[in-house]
Backbone as numpy.savetxt, mean C-alpha at the origin, in Angstrom:
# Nx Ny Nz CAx CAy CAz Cx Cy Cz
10.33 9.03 -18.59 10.60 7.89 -17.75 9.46 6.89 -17.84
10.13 5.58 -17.85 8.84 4.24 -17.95 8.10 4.30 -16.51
7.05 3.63 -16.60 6.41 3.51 -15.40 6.80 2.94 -14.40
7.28 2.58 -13.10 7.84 1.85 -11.53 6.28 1.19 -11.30
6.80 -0.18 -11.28 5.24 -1.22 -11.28 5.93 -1.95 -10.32
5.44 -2.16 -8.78 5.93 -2.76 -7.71 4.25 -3.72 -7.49
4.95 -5.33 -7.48 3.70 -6.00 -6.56 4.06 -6.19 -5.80
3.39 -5.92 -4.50 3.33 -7.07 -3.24 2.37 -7.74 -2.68
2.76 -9.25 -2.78 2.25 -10.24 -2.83 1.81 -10.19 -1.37
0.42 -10.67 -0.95 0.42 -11.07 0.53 -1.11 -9.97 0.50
-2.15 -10.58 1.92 -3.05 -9.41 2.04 -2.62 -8.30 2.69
-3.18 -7.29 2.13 -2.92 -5.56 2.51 -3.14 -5.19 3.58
-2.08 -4.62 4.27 -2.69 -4.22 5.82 -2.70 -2.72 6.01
-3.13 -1.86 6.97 -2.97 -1.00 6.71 -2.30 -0.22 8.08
-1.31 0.54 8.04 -0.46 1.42 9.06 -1.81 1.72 10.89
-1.26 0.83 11.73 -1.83 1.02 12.61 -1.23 2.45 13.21
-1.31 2.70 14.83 -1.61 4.05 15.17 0.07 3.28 16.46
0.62 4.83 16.45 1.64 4.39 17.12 0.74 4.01 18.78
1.43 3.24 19.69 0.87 2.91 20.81 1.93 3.36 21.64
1.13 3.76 23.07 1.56 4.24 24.34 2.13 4.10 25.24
3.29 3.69 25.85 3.12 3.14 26.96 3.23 3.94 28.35
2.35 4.13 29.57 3.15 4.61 30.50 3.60 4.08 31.44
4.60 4.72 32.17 5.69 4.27 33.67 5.71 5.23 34.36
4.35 5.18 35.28 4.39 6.35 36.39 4.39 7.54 35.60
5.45 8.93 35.92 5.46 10.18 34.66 6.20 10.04 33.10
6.48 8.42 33.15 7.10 8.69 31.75 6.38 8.04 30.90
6.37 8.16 29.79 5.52 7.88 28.68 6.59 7.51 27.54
6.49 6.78 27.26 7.19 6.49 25.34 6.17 5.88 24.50
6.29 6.18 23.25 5.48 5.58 21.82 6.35 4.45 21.17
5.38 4.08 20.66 6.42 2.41 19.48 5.76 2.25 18.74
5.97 1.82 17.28 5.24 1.43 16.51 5.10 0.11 16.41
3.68 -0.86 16.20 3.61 -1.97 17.04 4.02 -2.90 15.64
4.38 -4.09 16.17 5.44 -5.05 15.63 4.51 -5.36 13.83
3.17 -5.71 14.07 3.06 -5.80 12.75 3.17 -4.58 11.70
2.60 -3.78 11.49 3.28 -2.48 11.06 4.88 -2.26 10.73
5.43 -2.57 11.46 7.08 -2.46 11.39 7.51 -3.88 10.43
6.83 -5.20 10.28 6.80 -5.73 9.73 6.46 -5.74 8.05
5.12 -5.11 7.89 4.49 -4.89 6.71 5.30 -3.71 6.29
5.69 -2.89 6.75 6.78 -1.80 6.23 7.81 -2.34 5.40
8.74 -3.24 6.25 10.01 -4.28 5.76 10.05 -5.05 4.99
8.72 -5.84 4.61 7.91 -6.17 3.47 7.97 -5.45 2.62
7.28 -5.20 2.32 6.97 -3.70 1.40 8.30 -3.10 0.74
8.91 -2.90 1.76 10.58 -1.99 1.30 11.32 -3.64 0.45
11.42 -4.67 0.99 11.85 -5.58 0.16 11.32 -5.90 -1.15
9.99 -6.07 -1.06 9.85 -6.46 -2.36 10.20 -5.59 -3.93
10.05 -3.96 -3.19 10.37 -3.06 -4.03 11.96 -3.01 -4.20
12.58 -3.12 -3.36 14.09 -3.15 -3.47 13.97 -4.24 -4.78
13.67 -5.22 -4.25 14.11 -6.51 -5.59 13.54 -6.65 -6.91
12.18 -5.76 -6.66 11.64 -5.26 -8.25 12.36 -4.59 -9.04
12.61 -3.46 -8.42 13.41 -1.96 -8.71 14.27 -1.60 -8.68
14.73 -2.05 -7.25 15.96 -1.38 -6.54 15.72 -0.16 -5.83
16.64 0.90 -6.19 16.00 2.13 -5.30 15.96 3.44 -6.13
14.96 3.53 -6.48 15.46 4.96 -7.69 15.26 6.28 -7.04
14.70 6.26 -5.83 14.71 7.39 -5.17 14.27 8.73 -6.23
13.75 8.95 -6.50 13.03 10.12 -7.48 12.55 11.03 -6.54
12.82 12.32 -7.42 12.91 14.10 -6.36 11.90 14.62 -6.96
11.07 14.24 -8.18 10.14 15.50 -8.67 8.59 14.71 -8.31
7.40 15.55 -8.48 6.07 15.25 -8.44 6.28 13.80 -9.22
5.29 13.20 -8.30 4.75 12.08 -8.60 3.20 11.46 -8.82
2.91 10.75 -9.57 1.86 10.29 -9.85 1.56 9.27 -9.35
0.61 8.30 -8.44 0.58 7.11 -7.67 -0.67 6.37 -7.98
-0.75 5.05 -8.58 -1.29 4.26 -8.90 -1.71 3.01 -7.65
-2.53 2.80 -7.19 -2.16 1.58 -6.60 -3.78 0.56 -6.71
-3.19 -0.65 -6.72 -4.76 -1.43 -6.87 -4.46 -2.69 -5.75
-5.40 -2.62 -4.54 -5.53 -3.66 -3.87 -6.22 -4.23 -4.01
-5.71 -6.33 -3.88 -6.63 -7.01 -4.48 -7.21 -8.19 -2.76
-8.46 -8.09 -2.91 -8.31 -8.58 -1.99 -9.19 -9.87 -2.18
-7.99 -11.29 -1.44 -9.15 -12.32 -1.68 -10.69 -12.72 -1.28
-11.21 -13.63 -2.03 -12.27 -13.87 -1.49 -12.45 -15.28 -0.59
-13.81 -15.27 0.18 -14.11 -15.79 1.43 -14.26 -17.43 0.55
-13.46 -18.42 0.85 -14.09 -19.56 0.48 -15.30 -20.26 0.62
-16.15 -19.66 1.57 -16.83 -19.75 2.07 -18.21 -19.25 0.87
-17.95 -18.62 0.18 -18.39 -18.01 -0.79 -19.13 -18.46 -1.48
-20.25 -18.72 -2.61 -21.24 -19.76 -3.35 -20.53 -19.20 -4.41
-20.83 -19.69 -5.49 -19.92 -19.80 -6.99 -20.60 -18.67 -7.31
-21.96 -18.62 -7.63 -22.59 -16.82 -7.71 -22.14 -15.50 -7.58
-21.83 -15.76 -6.04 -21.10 -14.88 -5.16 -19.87 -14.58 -6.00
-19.15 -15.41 -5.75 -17.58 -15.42 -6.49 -17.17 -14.33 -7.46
-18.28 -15.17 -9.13 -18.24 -14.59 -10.07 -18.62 -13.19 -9.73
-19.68 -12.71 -9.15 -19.88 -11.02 -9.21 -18.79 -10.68 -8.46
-18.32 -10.69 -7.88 -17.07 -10.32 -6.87 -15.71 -10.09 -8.09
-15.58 -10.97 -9.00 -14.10 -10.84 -9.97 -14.94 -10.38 -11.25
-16.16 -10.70 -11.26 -16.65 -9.21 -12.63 -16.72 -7.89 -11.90
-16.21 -7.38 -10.83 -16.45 -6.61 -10.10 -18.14 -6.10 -9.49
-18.75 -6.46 -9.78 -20.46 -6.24 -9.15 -20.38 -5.88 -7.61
-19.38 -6.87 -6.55 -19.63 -6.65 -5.51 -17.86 -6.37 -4.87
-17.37 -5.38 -4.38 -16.50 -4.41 -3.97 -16.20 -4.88 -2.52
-15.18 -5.03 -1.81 -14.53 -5.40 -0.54 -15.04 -3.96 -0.02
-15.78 -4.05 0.94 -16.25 -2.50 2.19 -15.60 -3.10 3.72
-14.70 -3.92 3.68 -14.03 -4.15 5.05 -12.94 -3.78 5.27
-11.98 -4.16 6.02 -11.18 -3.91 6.30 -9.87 -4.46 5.66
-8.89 -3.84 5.60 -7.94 -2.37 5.40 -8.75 -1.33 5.22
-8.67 -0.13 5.90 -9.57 1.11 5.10 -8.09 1.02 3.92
-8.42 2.15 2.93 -7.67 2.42 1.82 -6.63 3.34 2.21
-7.13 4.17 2.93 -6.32 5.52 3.27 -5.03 4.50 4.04
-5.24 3.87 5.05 -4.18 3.66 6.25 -3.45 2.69 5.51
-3.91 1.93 4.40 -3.09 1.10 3.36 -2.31 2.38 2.83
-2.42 3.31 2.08 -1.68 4.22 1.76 -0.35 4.87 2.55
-1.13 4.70 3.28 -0.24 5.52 5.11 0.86 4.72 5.04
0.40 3.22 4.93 1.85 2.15 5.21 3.14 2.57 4.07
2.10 2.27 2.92 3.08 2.11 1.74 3.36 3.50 1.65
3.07 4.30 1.69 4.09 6.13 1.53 4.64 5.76 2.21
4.82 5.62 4.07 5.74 5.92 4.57 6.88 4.55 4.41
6.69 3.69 4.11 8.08 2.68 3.61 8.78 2.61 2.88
7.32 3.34 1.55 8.90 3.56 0.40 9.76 4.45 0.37
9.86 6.02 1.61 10.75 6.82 1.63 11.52 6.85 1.71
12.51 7.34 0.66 13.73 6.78 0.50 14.14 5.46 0.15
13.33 4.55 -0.60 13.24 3.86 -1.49 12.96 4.39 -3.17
11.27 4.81 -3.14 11.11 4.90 -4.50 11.13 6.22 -4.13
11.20 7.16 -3.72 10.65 9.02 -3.65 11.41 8.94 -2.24
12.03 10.44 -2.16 12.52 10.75 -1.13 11.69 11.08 -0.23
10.36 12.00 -0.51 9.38 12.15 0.62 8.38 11.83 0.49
7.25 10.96 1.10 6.05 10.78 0.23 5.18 11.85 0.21
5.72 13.06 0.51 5.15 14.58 0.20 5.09 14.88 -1.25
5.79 14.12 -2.10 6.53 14.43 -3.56 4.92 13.64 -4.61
4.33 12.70 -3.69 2.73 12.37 -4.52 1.78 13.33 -4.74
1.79 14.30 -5.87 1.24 15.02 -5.83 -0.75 14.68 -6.76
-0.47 13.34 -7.11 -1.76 12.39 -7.89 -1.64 11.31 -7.25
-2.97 11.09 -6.77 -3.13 9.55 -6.20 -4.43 9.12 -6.76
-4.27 7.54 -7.32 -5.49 6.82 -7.29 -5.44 5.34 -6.94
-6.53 5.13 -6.04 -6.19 3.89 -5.15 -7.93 3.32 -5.19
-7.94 2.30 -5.75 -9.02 1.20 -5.51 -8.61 -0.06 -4.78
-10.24 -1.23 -4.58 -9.78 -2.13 -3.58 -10.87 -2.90 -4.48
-10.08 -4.71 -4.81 -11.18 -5.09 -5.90 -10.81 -6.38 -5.20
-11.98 -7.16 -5.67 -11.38 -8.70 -5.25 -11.02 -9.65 -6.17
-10.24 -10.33 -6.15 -9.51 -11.04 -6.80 -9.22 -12.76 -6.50
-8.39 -13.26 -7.34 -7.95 -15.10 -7.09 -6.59 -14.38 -6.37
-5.73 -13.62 -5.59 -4.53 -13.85 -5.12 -4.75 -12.76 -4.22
-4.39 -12.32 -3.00 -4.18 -11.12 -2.25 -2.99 -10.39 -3.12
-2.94 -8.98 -3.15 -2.11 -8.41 -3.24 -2.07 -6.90 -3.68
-1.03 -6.09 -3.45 -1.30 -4.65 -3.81 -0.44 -4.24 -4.88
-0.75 -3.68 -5.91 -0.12 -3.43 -7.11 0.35 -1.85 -6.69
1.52 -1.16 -6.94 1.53 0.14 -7.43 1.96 0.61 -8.67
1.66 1.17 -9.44 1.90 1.89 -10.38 2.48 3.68 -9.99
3.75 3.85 -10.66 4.23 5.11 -10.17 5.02 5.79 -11.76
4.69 7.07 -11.58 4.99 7.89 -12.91 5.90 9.19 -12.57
6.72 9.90 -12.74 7.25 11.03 -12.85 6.06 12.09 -13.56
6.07 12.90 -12.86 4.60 14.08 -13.47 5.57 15.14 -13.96
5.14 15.57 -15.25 5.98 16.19 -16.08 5.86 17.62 -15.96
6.59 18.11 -15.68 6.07 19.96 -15.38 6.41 20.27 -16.46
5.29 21.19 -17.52 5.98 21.99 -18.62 5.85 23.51 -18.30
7.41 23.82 -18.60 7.23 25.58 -18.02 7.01 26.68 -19.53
């Protein structure tokens, strides 16, 4: 199988934490509106790349977030930043970017995102926001 190469365009956010609410003894959870947003995102753009191939065996997961830089920036700055010299250490952590995108594409590209059995995920800066994935079928030989 060829490689599943999904971009999405836009800066990377990453899966916030469900929130609480209480009413006297009752309590309910929600997942808060941006999150549920960047999910729906996410599931679209791959729908219209791909479609839905839904794949059942081990998977291999690629992903590269690009994140822009501060205009604010001196031309110095810039250049080490897109020769890579100097690396984004803020925010999205990487992991909770992951968190989003497993759990949106389920049942999009992979039925469970239990089925990633290889992950590699960097965060670089770039001229455009955006998160690349790269996805492979992992070949079992018996």
């Amino acid at each position: 199988m060829a490689v599943i190469t999904v971009v999405i365009p836009g800066t990377a956010r990453g899966k916030q934490r469900a929130r609480v609410v209480r009413r006297g003894n009752f309590a309910s959870s929600y997942t808060p509106k941006e999150t549920v947003n960047a999910e729906a995102w996410i599931r679209q753009c791959a729908v219209e790349q791909v479609g839905q191939p839904v794949l059942l065996g081990p998977l291999a997961l690629e992903v590269d977030i690009t994140v822009s830089i501060a205009d604010s920036w001196s031309n110095k700055k810039r250049a080490a930043a897109l020769d890579g010299i100097i690396f984004p250490t803020g925010k999205p952590d990487i992991d909770n970017v992951f968190k989003l995108l497993a759990d949106a594409l389920n049942g999009i590209l992979w039925k469970d995102d239990a089925q990633i059995v290889s992950l590699s995920i960097a965060k670089r800066y770039g001229q455009k926001p955006s998160t690349t994935l790269r996805l492979n079928e992992v070949v079992v030989v018996a």
